[in-house]
C-alpha positions in Angstrom: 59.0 -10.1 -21.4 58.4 -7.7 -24.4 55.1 -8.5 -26.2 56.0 -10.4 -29.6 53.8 -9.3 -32.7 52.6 -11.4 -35.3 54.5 -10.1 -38.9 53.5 -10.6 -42.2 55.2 -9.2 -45.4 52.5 -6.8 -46.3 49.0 -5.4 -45.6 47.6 -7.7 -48.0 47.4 -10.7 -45.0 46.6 -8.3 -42.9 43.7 -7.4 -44.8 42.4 -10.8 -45.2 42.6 -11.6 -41.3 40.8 -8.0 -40.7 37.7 -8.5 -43.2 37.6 -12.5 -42.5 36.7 -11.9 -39.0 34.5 -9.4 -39.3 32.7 -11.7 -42.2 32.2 -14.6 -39.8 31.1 -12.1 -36.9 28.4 -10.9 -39.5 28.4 -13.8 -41.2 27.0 -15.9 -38.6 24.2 -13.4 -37.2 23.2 -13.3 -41.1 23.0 -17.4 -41.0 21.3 -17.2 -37.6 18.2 -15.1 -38.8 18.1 -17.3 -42.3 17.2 -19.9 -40.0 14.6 -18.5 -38.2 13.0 -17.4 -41.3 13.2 -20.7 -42.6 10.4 -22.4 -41.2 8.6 -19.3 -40.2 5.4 -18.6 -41.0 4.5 -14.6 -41.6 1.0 -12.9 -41.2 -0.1 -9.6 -40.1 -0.5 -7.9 -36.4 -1.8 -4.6 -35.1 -0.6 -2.3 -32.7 -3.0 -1.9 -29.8 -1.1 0.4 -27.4 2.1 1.7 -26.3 3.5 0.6 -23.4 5.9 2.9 -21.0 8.5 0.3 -19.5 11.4 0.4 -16.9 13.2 1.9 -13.6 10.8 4.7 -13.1 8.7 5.1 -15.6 9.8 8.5 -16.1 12.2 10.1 -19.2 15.2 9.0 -17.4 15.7 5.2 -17.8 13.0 4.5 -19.5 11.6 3.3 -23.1 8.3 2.3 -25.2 7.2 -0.7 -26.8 4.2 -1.3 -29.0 2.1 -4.3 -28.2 0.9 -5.9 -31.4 -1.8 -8.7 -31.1 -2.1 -11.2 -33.9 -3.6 -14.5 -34.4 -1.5 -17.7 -34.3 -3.3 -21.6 -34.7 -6.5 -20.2 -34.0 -6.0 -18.6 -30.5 -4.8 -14.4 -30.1 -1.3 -14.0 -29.2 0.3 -10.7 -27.9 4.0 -9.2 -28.4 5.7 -6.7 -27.5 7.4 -4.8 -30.5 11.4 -4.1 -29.7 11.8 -1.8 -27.2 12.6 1.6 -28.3 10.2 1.6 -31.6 6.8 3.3 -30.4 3.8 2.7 -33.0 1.2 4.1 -33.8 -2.1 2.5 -32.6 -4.0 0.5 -35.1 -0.9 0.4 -37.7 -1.1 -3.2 -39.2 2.8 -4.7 -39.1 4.0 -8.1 -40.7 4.5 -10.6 -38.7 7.2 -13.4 -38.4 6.6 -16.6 -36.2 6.9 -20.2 -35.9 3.9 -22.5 -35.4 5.1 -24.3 -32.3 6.3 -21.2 -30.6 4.4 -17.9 -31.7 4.9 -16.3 -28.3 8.6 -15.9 -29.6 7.1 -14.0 -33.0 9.4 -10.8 -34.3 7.8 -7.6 -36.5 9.4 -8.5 -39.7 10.4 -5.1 -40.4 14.5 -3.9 -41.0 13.9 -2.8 -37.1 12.3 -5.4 -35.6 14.1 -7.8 -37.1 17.4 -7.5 -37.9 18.8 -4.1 -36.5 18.4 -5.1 -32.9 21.1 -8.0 -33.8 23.0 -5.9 -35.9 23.8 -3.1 -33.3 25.3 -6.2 -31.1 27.6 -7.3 -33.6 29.0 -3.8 -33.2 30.8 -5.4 -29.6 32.3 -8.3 -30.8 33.6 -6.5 -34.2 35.2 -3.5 -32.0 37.1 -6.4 -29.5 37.8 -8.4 -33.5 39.2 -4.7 -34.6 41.0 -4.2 -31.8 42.5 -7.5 -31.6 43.8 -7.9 -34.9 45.4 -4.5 -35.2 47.3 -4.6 -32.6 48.5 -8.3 -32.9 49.2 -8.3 -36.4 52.1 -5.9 -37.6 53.3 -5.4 -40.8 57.1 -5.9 -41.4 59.2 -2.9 -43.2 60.7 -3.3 -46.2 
């Protein structure tokens, strides 16, 4: 059984379909981190080492986080910074957490914060790309 496409008279549908999933893939990982800053509460941490994390510990399989200590309700709390993003000891970072869970707090920087999200919306919008481009032809006319 051949595979049937989906036609539309021009590009101009296919267009909209293209960008409006891509817009909700996006979309919703933009709502998702307005939420969490919502209630959050933002103060500052320092970087106290660099940790060397993985397999083998070695260049091959391997990366570096910075652990940033900070206080939260009156007590020290310690993070690690995403991995990949070595710091330099003693830097002072902002900090983003929530009161009842500061063990879950994020370095409210562009990296810390929203590129490690960003890079996974890559999967979903290559499968949307792919999907939609090869469903959705475009009659002649």
């Amino acid at each position: 059984m051949p595979q049937q496409l989906i036609t539309v008279k021009n590009n101009r549908y296919k267009a909209v379909v293209f960008l409006g999933g891509l817009l909700v893939i996006f979309g919703t990982y933009y709502l998702i981190k307005i939420q969490y800053k919502k209630g959050a509460i933002i103060t500052e941490g320092i970087v106290t080492t660099n940790y060397l994390h993985g397999i083998n510990k070695s260049d091959f399989g391997s990366t570096i986080s910075a652990e940033i200590q900070f206080y939260a309700n009156d007590s020290m709390v310690t993070i690690l910074a995403p991995e990949g993003q070595p710091m330099d000891v003693g830097l002072i970072v902002p900090i983003l957490y929530h009161a009842n869970d500061p063990g879950n707090a994020v370095v409210y920087t562009f990296d810390g914060f929203w590129l490690h999200g960003l890079i996974w919306c890559i999967l979903p919008s290559i499968f949307w790309v792919a999907i939609s481009l090869s469903v959705i032809g475009v009659k002649g006319e």
